[in-house]
KOLKOLLUM-161277 format. One record per residue (C-alpha): x, y, z; residue in three letters. Coordinates in steps of 0.5 Angstrom, whole numbers, plus 500, padded with zeros to 3 digits. Layout:
BEGIN
XYZAla ...
END
This chain:
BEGIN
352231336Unk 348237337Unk 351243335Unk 349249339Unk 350257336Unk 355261339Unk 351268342Unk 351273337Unk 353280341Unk 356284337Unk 350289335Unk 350291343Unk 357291343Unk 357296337Unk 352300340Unk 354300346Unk 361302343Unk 357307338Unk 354310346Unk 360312349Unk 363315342Unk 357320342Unk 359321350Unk 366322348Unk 364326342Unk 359330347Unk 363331352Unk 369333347Unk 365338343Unk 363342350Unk 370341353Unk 373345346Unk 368349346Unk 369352353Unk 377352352Unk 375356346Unk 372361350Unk 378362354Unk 383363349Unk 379367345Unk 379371352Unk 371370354Unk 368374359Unk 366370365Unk 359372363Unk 360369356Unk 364363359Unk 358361364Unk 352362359Unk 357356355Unk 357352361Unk 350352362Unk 349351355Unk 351345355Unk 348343362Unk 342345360Unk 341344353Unk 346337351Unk 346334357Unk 338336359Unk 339338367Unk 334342369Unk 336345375Unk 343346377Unk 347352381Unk 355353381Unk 358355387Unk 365359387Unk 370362392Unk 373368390Unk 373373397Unk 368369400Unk 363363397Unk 357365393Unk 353363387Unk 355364381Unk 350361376Unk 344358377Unk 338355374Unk 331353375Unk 333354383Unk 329359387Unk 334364390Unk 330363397Unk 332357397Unk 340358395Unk 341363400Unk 339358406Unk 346355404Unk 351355407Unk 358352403Unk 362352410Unk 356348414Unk 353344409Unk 358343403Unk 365342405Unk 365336407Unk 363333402Unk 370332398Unk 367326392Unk 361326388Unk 355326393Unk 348324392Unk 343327396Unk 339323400Unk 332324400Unk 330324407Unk 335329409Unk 330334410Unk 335340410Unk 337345406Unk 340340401Unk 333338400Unk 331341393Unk 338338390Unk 339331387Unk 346331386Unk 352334389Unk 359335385Unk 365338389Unk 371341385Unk 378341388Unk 385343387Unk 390340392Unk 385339397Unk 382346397Unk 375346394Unk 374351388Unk 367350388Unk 361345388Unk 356344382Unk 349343385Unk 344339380Unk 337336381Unk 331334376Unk 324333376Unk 325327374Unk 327322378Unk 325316373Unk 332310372Unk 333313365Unk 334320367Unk 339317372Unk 343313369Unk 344319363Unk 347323368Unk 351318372Unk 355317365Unk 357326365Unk 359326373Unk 365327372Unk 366330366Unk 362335370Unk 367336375Unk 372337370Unk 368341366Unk 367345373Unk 374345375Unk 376348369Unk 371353368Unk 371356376Unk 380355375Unk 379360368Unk 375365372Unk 379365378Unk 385366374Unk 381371370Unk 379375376Unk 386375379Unk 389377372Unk 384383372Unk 386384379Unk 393385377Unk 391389372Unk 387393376Unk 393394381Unk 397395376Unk 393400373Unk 393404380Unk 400404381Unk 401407375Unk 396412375Unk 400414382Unk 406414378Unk 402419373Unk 400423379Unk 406424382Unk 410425376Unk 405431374Unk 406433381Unk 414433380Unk 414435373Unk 409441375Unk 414443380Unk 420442374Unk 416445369Unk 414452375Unk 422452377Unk 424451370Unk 419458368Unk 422461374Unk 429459371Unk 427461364Unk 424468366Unk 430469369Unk 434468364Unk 430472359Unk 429478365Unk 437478365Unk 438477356Unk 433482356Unk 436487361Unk 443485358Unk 440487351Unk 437493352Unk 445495356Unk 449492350Unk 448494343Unk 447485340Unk 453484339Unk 457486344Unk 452483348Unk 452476344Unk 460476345Unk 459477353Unk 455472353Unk 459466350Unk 466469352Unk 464472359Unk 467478357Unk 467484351Unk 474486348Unk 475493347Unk 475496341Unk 478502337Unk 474504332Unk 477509327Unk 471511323Unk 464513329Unk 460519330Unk 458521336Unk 451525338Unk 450529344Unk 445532346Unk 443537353Unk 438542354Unk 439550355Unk 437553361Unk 436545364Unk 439546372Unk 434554374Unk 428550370Unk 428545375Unk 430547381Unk 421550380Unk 418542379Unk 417537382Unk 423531382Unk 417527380Unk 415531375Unk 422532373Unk 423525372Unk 417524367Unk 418529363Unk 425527361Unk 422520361Unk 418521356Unk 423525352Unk 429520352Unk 424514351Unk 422517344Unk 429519343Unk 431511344Unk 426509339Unk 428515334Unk 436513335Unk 434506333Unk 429507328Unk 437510326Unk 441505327Unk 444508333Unk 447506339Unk 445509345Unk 450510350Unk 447514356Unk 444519359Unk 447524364Unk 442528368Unk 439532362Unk 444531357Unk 443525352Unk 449521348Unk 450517342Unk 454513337Unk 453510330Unk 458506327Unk 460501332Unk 459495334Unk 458495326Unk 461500322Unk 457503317Unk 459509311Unk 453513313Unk 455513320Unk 455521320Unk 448522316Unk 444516321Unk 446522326Unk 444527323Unk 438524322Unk 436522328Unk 439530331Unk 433532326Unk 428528329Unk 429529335Unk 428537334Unk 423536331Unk 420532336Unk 422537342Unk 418542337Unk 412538337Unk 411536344Unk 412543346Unk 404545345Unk 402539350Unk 408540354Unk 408545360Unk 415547359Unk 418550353Unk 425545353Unk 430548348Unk 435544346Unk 441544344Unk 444538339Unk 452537338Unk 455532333Unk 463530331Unk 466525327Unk 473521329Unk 477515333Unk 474512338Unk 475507344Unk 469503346Unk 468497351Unk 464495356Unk 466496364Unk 463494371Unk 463488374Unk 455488376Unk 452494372Unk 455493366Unk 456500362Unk 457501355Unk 461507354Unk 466511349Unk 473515350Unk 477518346Unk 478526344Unk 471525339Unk 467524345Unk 470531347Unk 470534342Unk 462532340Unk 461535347Unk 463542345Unk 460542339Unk 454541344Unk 455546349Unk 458551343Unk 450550339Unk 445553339Unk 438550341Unk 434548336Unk 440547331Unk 445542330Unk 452544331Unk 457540328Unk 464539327Unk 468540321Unk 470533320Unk 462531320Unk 461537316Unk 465533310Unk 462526311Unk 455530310Unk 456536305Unk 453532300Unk 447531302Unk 446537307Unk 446544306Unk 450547312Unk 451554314Unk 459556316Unk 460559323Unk 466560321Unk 472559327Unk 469558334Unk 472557341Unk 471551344Unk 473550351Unk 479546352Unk 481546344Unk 481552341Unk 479555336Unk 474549331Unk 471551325Unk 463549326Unk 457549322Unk 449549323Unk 446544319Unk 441547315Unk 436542311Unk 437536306Unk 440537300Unk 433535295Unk 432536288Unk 427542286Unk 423538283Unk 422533289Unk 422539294Unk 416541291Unk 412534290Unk 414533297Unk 410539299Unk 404538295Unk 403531298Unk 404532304Unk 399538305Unk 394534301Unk 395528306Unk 394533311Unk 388536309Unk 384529306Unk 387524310Unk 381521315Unk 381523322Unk 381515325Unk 387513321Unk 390512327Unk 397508323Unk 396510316Unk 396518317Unk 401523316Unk 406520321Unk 407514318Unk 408517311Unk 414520314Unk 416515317Unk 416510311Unk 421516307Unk 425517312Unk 427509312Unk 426509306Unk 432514304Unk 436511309Unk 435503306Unk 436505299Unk 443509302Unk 445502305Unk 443498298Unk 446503294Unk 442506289Unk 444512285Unk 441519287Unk 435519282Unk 433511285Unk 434515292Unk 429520290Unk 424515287Unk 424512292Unk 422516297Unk 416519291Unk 413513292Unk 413513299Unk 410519300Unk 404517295Unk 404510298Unk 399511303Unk 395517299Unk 390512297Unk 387512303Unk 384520302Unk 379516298Unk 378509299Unk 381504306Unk 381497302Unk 385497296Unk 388503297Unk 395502293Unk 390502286Unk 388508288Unk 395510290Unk 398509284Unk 392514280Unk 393520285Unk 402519283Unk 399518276Unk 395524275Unk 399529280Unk 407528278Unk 407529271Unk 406537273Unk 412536277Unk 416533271Unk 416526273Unk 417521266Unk 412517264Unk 417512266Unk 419515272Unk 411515274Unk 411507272Unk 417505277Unk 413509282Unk 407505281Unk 410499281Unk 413501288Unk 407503291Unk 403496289Unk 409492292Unk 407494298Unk 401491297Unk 400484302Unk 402480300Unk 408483298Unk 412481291Unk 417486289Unk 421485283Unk 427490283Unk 431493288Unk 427499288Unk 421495290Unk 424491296Unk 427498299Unk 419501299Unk 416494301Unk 421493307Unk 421501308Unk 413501310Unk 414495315Unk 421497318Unk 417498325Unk 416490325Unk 423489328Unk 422496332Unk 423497340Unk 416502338Unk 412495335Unk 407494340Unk 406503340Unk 405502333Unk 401496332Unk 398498338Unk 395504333Unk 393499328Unk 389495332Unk 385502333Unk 385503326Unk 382497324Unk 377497329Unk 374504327Unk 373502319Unk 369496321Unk 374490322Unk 372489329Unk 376485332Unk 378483339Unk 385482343Unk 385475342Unk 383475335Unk 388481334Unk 393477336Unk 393471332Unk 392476327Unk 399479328Unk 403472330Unk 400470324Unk 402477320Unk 410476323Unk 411469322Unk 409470314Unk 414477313Unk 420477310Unk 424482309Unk 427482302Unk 433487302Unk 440486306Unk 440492310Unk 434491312Unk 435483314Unk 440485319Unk 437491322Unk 431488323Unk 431480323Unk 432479329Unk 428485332Unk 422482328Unk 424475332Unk 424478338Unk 417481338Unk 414475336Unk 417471341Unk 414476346Unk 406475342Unk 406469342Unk 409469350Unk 403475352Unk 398472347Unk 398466352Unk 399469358Unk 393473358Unk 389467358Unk 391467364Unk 388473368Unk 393472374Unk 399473370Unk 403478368Unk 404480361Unk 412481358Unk 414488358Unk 415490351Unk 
END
């Protein structure tokens, strides 16, 4: 029987299997990478040149073009197409209709013409797109190919067209979101503008009536008011009250005019604040031409006496001085007496300082019982003070309401021979060589340094002979500038070196005087306490109400020996300078801290105000 040989097909059906794998492979490599674009956040460019990656490259389709609806239908990739020819197609009329797979037939003669194959995508009856494509080869091969990747087109399309909408509806959100926010942002600037400008508003409100209350109240009484909302009275067993008036006031007068009258005692009183002050004195008011004001309270101090007496003689010295610029010839009368006292705070609205008691007349009489130019005081002063200055007895005077009291002149500070002739030498020879243009570092600064001087080393103590050097070095601290501006310390210390030995001065005493000197060198490093009371001395004016005067000249100085510098500069320089300071002694801490603090505060404020050419500086 013949035996007939079964056909063998498994060499075609392996390579058909193999052909489908390759697709699937194809198909899969493309779908990977297309899903890759998307996750790692492609752009819609980036996406598209895939997408025609795989059309053109892999699947050797040589014209196609992808039509998307976003706002309205356009042509989002193409190519091979002329764009003539894609702008003659309207989706709504010549592709809407077609919702599978459409060939195009080849007798149409319409816009569709150039096109072989027309694939649609859909979601859920929506269209999302259509994928156009067309090959110039026609051949069964061709068609067979592409015929295999239809529908993977179409999902590939799908998928393609879904991420970009998706994309473009996440960026669109973004967008409205990042609107929405940036008006958000502009109006909540529009707000804070308007709290920032209320809460200054508020703020230099505050600071207007804490600097209106500060410059009433003496700082304590002032905090105690602003925590308790009112000030207890207090009796004080240990002040010293200072009064003076001028002679002949009233007929003077009545032959100027008010405004002239006004500036004059103006300018008097404001020199008498900064004196009181520089001092550590409280003022407590003015009446008409007479001037009043207290030492040892709030804060007590042993000195009260003295700080008044002090201050009496700047303030004479003062009224002398201005008598070559003046018009009028004010003689004035000065009256200080010790004793008990009441002090407190009265008024409701316009807060008053003010002080009672029998001390408060009895230094009234010591006034009106003076002579001008002379400080007339009380017997009870007289013994708080004997020991550092000489005073001339009046003996036993009628005093209106009181009777007879003893009274005295105060003639001069008490000083060692030695010093008293050192201290005229230096002080002629500073007047003689000094150059005109130092405007901060002259004659009056050299003053001003031993006066505080003296009164520190009081405060902290120091023997009489620790006083006397202190006050040595204060007067020659600045004697280097008769030679030299830069440096000046260095030469300071040979002008002390060479002169003070012929005043009787220890070699010893000469080095402590030197050592002095240089602390107060910037940056300032004293070792000792002698050196701490010099260097805080000779920068007292930091926490001072006369700072912006002071630094004011300065400011001149520096410009006139070559420094150059402009208000902005000069600004920095002193913000800078103030934040670095400190004051090393105990006394000078607590008279002057917060002062320093507070013209900072008012720098920093005006060195930004005048930035702004609209604004107001604070007023110092």
């Amino acid at each position: 029987m013949l035996k007939i040989k079964p056909k063998d097909n498994s060499k075609s059906k392996i390579e058909h299997l193999r052909a489908k794998v390759q697709i699937k492979e194809l198909q899969l490599s493309a779908l990977l990478d297309i899903s890759n674009s998307i996750n790692s956040h492609f752009s819609t460019k980036a996406l598209l040149e895939k997408f025609k990656h795989f059309v053109k490259e892999e699947l050797e389709i040589e014209r196609f073009a992808l039509y998307s609806f976003h706002t309205s239908w356009k042509c989002i990739l193409n190519y091979g197409f002329q764009k003539r020819d894609l702008n003659k197609i309207s989706v709504e009329r010549d592709l809407i209709h077609m919702k599978e797979i459409t060939s195009v037939n080849t007798q149409q003669q319409n816009v569709l013409a150039h096109f072989d194959m027309v694939i649609p995508v859909y979601h859920e009856n929506k269209p999302l797109a259509y994928l156009l494509l067309a090959d110039k080869n026609n051949d069964e091969i061709n068609v067979s190919r592409l015929i295999k990747h239809l529908n993977f087109l179409q999902l590939l399309a799908n998928i393609t067209v879904t991420s970009i909408e998706k994309q473009r509806l996440a960026d669109e959100v973004l967008r409205q979101e990042k609107e929405r926010r940036e008006l958000m942002e502009k109006q909540n600037e529009v707000l804070e503008g308007i709290v920032k400008e209320r809460t200054k508003e508020l703020r230099d409100e505050k600071e207007e009536s804490e600097r209106l209350l500060y410059n009433i109240l003496p700082k304590e009484l002032a905090d105690e008011l602003k925590d308790k909302g009112s000030i207890t009275p207090m009796r004080h067993e240990e002040a010293t009250v200072l009064f003076t008036d001028f002679k002949g006031f009233t007929l003077a007068s009545s032959h100027v005019s008010p405004r002239k009258l006004v500036a004059e005692l103006n300018e008097i009183f404001q020199a008498f604040d900064f004196i009181t002050e520089k001092h550590s004195i409280e003022k407590i008011k003015t009446i008409g031409d007479s001037y009043m004001a207290v030492c040892g309270l709030p804060k007590q101090s042993e000195l009260h006496a003295v700080q008044c007496v002090r201050a009496a003689l700047d303030m004479i010295r003062f009224i002398e001085k201005r008598k070559s610029k003046s018009d009028f010839d004010w003689e004035m009368r000065v009256g200080i007496h010790s004793g008990p006292l009441v002090a407190g705070v009265v008024g409701t609205k316009k807060f008053i300082y003010d002080v009672w008691g029998d001390t408060v007349n009895i230094a009234s009489r010591m006034e009106s019982s003076g002579v001008p130019g002379k400080i007339n005081v009380s017997e009870e002063t007289y013994h708080k003070i004997k020991k550092y200055y000489k005073c001339d007895s009046r003996g036993k005077l009628e005093a209106k309401g009181k009777g007879k009291m003893k009274m005295y002149f105060v003639a001069h500070e008490k000083e060692s021979e030695r010093y008293t002739k050192v201290k005229h030498f230096i002080l002629k020879k500073l007047k003689k060589e000094l150059p005109n243009n130092l405007y901060y570092h002259g004659l009056h600064h050299s003053k001003d340094v031993c006066d505080v001087a003296e009164l520190i080393a009081m405060k902290e103590n120091l023997d009489d002979n620790s006083i006397e050097l202190v006050k040595v070095a204060a007067l020659f601290h600045d004697s280097g500038f008769v030679k030299k501006y830069d440096e000046n310390e260095i030469v300071g210390c040979r002008i002390a070196k060479q002169f003070l030995p012929e005043f009787d001065y220890s070699k010893e005493e000469i080095t402590a005087i030197c050592n002095m000197i240089m602390a107060t060198h910037y940056p300032q490093k004293p070792t000792n306490k002698m050196e701490e009371v010099l260097a805080d001395a000779d920068l007292d004016y930091l926490g001072r109400a006369d700072f912006a005067i002071i630094a004011d000249t300065l400011f001149r100085e520096l410009n006139a020996n070559g420094k150059l510098l402009d208000q902005k500069k000069w600004d920095n320089l002193q913000i800078g300078f103030l934040k670095k300071h400190v004051y090393f002694t105990k006394t000078a801490i607590e008279l002057r801290g917060s002062g320093k603090q507070k013209q900072l505060d008012k720098l920093i404020v005006n060195s930004a105000v005048r930035k702004n050419k609209n604004a107001n500086p604070v007023v110092i």
